[in-house]
N, C-alpha and C positions, 0 to 999 in steps of 0.2 A: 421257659426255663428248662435246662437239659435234667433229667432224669430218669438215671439208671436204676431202676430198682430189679436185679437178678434172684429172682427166686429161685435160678440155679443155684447161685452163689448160696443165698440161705440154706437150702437144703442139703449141698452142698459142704460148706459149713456145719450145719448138724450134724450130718455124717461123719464129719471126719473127727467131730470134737466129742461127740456121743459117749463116746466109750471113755474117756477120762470123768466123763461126768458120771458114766456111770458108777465109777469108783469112789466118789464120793456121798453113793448113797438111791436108793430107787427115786429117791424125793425129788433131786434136782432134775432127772432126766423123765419123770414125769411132770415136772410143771416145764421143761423144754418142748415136751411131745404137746402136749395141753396147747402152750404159745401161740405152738405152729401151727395145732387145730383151729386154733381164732384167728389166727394171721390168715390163713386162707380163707376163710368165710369172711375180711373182715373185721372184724373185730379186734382194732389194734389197740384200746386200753385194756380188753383183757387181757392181750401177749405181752404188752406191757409190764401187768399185773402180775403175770405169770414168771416171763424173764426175771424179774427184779425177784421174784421171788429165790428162782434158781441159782443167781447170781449172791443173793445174800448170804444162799446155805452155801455156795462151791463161788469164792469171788476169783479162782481160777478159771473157771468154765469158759472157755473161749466162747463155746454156741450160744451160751445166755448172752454175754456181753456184746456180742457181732448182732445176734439177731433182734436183742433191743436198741442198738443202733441205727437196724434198717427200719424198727416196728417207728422210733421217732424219725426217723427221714419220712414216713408215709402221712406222720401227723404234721408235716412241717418244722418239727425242734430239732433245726442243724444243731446247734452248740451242744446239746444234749445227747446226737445222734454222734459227735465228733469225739465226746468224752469217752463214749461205750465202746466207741473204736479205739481209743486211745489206750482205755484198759484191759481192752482185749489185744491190742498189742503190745503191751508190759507185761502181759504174758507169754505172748508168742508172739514176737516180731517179724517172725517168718513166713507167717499162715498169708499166701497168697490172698484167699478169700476177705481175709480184715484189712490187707492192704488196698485192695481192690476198690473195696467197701469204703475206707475211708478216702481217697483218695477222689473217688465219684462224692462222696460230702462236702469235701473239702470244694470241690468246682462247683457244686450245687449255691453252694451259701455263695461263692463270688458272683454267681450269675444275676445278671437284670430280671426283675421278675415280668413275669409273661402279662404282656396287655388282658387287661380285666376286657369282658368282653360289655359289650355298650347293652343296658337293659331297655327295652322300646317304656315310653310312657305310658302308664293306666291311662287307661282313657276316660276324661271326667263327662261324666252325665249331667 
């Protein structure tokens, strides 16, 4: 299965949406910074947790809604990953990064999924 996951792009994205979020408050663009501290270790329910959160106080924030789209593209929730891009371009339809983003979603969920790989038999005693 093809998959683009640009951490440029994400961080990228935070960067450039950073500062509107931070206009609506220290809160959203610390639970943005937090996200992206999980998302790199990992831990994509908490940037999950995190995103949702930023996005409920600022449902403008472009970086929360991009970057919980990439955080469900890593868990495998395309429709879920397609929404967050979706809202984040109802707010900025321009933002090369969400276009990018959604766009790699969209070809991801059409694609054949990648041969499971064959597991050898336990060996019975």
């Amino acid at each position: 299965m093809k998959r683009i996951f640009g951490w440029t792009l994400l961080a990228a994205a935070l960067a450039a949406s950073l500062g509107s979020a931070a206009c609506a408050g220290p809160r959203v663009g610390d639970e943005i910074k937090f996200g992206v501290w999980a998302s790199e270790r990992g831990l994509w329910d908490e940037a999950i947790f995190r995103w949702k959160k930023a996005a409920a106080a600022n449902p403008r924030s472009v970086a929360a809604l991009n970057n919980l789209g990439v955080a469900y593209e890593r868990k495998g929730m395309f429709e879920e990953a397609l929404k967050s891009y979706e809202a984040a371009l109802a707010v900025d339809s321009q933002n090369s990064y969400v276009k990018s983003n959604y766009k790699n979603c969209q070809e991801n969920l059409k694609a054949p999924p990648a041969p499971e790989t064959a597991k050898p038999d336990a060996k019975k005693k």
